[in-house]
C-alpha positions as CSV (number, residue, x, y, z in Angstrom):
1,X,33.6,48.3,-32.6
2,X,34.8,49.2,-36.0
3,X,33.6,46.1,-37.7
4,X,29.9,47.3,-35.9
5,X,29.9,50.8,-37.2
6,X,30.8,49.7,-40.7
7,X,28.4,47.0,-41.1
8,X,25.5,49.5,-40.5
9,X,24.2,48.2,-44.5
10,X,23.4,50.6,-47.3
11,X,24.1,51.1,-51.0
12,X,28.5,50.5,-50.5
13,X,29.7,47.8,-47.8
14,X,31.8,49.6,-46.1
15,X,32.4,46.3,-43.5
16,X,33.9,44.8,-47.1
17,X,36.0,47.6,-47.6
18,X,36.9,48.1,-44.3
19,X,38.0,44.4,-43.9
20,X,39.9,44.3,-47.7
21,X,42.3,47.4,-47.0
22,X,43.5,46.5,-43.5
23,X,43.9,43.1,-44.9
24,X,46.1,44.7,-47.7
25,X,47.5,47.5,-45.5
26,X,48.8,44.9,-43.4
27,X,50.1,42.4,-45.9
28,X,51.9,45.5,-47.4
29,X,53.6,46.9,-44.0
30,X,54.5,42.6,-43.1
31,X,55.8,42.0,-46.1
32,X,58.3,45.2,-45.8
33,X,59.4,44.3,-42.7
34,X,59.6,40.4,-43.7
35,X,62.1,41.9,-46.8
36,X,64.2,43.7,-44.2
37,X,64.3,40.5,-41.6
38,X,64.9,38.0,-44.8
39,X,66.3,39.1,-48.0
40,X,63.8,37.9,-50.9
41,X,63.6,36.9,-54.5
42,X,61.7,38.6,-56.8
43,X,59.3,35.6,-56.6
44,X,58.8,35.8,-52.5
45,X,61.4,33.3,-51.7
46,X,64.0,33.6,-49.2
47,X,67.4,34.4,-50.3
48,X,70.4,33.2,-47.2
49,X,73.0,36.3,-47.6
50,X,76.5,34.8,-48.4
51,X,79.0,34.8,-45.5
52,X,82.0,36.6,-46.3
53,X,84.5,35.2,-44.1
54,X,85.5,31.4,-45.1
55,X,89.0,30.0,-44.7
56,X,90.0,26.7,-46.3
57,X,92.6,25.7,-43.7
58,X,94.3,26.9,-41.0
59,X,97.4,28.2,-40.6
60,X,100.3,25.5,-39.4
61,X,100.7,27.4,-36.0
62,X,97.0,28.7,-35.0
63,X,96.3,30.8,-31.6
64,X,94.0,31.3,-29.5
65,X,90.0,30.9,-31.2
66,X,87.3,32.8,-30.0
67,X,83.4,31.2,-31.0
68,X,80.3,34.0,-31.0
69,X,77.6,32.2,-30.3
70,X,73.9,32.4,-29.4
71,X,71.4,29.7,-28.5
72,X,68.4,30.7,-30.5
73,X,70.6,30.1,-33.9
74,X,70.4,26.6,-35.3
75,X,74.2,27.7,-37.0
76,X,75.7,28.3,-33.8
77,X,73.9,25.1,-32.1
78,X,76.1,23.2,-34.4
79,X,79.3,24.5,-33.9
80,X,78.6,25.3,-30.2
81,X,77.9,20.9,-30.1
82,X,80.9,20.2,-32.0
83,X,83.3,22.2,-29.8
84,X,81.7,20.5,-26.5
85,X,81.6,17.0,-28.4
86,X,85.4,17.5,-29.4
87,X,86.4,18.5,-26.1
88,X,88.2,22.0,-27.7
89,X,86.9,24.3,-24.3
90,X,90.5,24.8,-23.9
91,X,91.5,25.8,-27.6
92,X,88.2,27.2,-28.2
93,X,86.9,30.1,-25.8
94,X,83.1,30.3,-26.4
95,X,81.6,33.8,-26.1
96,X,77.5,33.7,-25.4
97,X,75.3,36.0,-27.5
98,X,71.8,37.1,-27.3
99,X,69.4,38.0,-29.4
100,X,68.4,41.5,-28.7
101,X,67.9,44.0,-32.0
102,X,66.6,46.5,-29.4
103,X,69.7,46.7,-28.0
104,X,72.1,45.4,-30.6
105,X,73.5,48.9,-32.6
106,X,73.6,46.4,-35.9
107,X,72.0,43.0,-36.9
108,X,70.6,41.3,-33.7
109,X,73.1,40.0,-30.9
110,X,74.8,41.6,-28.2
111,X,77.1,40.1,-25.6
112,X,75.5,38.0,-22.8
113,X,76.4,38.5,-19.2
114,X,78.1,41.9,-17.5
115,X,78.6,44.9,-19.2
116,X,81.7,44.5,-21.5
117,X,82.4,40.9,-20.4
118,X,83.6,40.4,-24.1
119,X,87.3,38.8,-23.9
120,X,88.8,40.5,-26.5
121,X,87.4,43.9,-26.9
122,X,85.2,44.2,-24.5
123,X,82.7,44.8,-26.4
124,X,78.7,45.2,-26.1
125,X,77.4,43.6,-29.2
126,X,78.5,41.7,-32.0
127,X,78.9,44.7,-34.3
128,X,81.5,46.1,-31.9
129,X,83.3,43.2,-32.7
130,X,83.6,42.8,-36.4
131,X,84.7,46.2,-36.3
132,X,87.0,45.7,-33.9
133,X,88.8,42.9,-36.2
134,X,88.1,44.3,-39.1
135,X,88.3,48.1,-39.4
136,X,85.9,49.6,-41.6
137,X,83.5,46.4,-42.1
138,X,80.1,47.4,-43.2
139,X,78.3,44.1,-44.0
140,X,76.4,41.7,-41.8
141,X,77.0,40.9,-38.1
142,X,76.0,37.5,-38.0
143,X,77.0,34.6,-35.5
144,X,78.3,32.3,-35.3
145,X,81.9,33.9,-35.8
146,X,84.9,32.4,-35.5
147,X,88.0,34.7,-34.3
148,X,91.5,34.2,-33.9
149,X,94.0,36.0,-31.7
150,X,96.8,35.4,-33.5
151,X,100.7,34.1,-31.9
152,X,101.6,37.3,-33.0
153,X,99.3,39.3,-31.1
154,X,97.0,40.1,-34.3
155,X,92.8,39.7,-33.9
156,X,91.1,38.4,-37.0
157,X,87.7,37.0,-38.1
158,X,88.6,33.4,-39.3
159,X,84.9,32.7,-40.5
160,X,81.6,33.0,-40.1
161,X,80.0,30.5,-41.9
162,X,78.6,27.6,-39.8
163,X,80.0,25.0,-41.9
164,X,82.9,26.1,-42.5
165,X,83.7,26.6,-39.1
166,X,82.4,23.4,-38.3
167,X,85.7,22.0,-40.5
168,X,87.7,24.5,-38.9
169,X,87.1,23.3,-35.1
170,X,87.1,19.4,-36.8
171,X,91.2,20.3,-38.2
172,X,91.1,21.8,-34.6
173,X,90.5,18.7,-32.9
174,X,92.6,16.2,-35.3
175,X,95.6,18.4,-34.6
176,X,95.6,18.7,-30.9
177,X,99.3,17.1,-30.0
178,X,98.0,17.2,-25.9
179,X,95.5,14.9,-26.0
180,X,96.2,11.2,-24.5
181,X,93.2,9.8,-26.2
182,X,91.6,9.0,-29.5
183,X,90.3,12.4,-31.0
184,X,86.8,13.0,-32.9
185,X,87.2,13.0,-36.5
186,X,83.6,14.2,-38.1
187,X,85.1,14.8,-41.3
188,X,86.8,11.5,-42.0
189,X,88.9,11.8,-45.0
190,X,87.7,8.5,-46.8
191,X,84.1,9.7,-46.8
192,X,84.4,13.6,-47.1
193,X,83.1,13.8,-50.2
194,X,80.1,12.1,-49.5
195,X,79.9,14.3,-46.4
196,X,80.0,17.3,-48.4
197,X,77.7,16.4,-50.6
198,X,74.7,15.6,-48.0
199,X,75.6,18.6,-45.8
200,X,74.8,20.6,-49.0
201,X,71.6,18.6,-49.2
202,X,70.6,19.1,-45.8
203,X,71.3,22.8,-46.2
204,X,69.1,23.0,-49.7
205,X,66.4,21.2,-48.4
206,X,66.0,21.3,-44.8
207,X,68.2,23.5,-42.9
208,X,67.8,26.4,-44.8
209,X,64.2,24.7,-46.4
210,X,62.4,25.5,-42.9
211,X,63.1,29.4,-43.0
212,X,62.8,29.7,-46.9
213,X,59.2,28.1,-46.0
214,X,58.6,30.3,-42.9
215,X,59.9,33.8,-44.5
216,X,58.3,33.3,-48.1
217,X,56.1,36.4,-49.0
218,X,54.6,34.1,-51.4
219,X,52.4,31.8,-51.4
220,X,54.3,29.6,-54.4
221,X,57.4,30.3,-52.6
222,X,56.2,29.1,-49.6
223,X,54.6,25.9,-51.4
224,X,58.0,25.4,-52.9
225,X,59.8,25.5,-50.1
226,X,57.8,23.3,-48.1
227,X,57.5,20.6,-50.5
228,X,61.1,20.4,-50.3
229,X,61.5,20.2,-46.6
230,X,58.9,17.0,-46.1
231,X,60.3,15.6,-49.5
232,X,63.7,15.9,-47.3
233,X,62.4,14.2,-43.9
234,X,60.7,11.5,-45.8
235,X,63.9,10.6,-47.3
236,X,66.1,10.8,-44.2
237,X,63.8,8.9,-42.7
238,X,63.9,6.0,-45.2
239,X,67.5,6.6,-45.0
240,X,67.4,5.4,-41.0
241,X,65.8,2.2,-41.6
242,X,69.1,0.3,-41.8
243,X,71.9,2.7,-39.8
244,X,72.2,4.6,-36.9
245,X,73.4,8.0,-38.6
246,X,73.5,9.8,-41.6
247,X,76.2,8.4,-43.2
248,X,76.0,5.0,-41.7
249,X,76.6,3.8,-37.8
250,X,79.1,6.1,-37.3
251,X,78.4,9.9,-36.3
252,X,79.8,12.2,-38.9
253,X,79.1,16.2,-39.4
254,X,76.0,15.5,-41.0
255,X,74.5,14.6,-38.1
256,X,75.8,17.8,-36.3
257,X,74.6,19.4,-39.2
258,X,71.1,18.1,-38.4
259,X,70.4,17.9,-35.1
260,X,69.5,21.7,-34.7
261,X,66.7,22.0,-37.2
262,X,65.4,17.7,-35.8
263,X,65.4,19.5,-32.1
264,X,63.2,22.6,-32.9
265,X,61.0,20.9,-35.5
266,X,58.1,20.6,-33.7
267,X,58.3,23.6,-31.0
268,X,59.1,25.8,-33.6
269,X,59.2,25.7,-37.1
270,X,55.7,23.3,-37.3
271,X,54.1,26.2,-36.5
272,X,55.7,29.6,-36.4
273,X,57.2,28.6,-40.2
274,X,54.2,26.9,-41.2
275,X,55.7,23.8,-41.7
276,X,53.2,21.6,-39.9
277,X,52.5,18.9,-42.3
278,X,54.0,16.2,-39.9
279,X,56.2,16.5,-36.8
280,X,59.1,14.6,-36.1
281,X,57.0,12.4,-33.6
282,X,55.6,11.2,-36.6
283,X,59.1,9.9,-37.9
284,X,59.8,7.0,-35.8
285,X,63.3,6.4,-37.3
286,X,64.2,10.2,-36.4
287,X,62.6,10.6,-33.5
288,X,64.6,7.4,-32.3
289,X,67.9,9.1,-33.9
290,X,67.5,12.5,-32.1
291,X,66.9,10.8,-29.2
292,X,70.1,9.4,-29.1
293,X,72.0,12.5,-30.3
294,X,70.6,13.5,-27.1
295,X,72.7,10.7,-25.4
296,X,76.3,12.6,-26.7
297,X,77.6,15.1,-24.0
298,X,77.3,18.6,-25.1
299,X,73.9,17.9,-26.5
300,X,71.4,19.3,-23.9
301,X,74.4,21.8,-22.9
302,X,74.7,23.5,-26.3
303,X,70.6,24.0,-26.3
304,X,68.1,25.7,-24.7
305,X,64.6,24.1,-26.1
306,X,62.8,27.3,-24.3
307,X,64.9,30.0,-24.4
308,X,64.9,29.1,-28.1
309,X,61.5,28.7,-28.7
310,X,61.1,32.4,-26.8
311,X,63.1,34.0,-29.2
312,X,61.9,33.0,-32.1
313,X,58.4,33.4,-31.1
314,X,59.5,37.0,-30.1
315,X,62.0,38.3,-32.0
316,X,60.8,37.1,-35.6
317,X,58.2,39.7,-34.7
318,X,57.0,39.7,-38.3
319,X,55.8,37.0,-38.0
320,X,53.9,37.0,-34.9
321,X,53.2,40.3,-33.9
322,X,51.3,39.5,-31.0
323,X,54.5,38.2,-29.2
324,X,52.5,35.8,-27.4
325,X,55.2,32.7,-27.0
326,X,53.7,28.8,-27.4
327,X,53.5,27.0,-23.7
328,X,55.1,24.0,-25.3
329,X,55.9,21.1,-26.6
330,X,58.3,20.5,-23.8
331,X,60.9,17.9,-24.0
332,X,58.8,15.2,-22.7
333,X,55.7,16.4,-25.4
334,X,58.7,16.2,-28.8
335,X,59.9,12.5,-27.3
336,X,62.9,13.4,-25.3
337,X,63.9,12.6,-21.8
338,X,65.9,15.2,-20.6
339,X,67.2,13.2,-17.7
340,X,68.1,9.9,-19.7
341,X,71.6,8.7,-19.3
342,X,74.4,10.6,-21.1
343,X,77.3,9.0,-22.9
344,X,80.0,8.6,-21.0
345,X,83.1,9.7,-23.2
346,X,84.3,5.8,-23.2
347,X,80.9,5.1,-24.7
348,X,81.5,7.8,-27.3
349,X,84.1,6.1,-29.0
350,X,82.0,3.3,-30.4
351,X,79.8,5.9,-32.0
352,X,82.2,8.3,-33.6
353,X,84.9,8.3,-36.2
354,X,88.7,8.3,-34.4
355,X,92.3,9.4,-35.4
């Protein structure tokens, strides 16, 4: 082998040099492609792109909404759960993405299913359709996306930033006139603010803390970063002691917000982002609050555990270049029972806020 030839001994070590410039060959070429995958600081720290489509509130008649969604994105889990939890399947049409950048002719997703089963376009990939609402766009094709064709026969992009949306589908779901029952209400007005303000601490220091630990191209970004993510859990944790959810015993956004960095904690980011300090076995108040997130319908529907873990492990190839994909944890190996009794929508009630 190489390593063999070059050890031979003599005056220079050529096994030394050898070993030092593929080491720094290969740091060089990883660290280009993790620039291009993950926009960085000048300090090695990942830097989350704005979204450029946000919409304070919707209009006072709304049409028909069209959700671009994928299941390996912890964004789209979120909103893809809150449309299923809120019952919206007949205001909100969700279109399935996947993750392909081989085939994708910008950014990474292209339509799931037949060829040009898109609804409203029928497009291939997600590129096709920002371009096909907005004429000209250059920037980022990212999911999820929220579209609207409009009552007067008009296509727009409403948003495509995961929060946002997530208060979009929530005005959505407190305006539906057709609906006998109670309706969901994550974003309950006497508590918003306090809402707000832990969804924006969830995003600083653990939604968006795992991948500014897992794509760091330095090692004090990555030290940074990490320290805030278990800084975050230990807190949260604390914070479960005494309540059920985030914001007390009665489910809110924040939860929603949660739940799809809790769920691929330990299959993923423990290890392919480096953030394997502790798990969330090792969070007893957690682990007990996923596992009743788990209870709500629309939970296991809105997530693939697998499929997930497969795309991560294969299309972050930056990251792990061999493309071999983890056998587990499974379900059963994070603390989940896949088969345990769901909610039934009576049961809901006593867990959620109501208008």
């Amino acid at each position: 082998g190489l390593l063999e030839w070059a050890g031979g001994g003599g005056i220079i070590n050529t096994q030394g040099l050898v070993v030092k410039g593929s080491k720094t060959v290969w740091r060089e070429i990883w660290k280009a492609m993790a620039r291009e995958l993950a926009p960085q600081s000048p300090d090695g720290t990942y830097q989350r792109p704005k979204d450029p489509f946000i919409e304070d509130k919707l209009p006072e008649k709304f049409g028909q909404f069209y959700l671009y969604t994928g299941n390996a994105c912890p964004w789209c889990h979120r909103v893809h759960f809150a449309t299923l939890l809120q019952g919206l399947e007949k205001e909100v049409t969700v279109v399935h993405l996947l993750d392909d950048a081989e085939k994708a002719s910008r950014g990474g997703w292209i339509i799931k299913g037949a060829a040009r089963a898109e609804p409203v376009f029928g497009a291939k990939d997600l590129r096709e359709v920002y371009e096909g609402a907005c004429e000209g766009f250059k920037g980022r094709c990212t999911a999820p996306m929220l579209l609207e064709c409009t009552p007067g026969g008009g296509k727009r992009i409403v948003s495509n930033n995961s929060t946002n949306i997530l208060k979009l589908l929530n005005e959505v779901s407190t305006r539906k006139s057709d609906q006998a029952g109670a309706r969901i209400d994550l974003f309950p007005s006497e508590i918003k603010g306090e809402i707000d303000r832990m969804g924006q601490y969830l995003f600083e220091n653990l939604n968006n803390g795992v991948y500014q630990a897992g794509f760091s191209t330095s090692q004090a970004g990555y030290d940074t970063a990490v320290k805030k993510v278990f800084a975050c859990l230990d807190k949260l944790e604390s914070n479960l002691d005494d309540q059920r959810f985030l914001m007390g015993d009665k489910m809110t956004a924040t939860d929603v917000m949660m739940l799809p960095t809790i769920s691929r904690f330990d299959a993923v980011y423990a290890t392919l982002f480096k953030c394997g300090k502790r798990r969330i076995k090792d969070y007893p108040n957690l682990l007990g609050w996923m596992k009743l997130m788990f209870r709500f319908p629309g939970s296991f529907e809105s997530f693939d555990l697998d499929d997930s873990r497969r795309s991560y492990f294969e299309q972050l190839f930056p990251m792990n270049p061999s493309l071999i994909v983890p056998s587990g944890p499974s379900w059963e190996d994070i603390g989940i029972d896949p088969g345990q009794g769901r909610m039934s929508n009576q049961e809901v009630l006593d867990y959620v806020h109501v208008v």
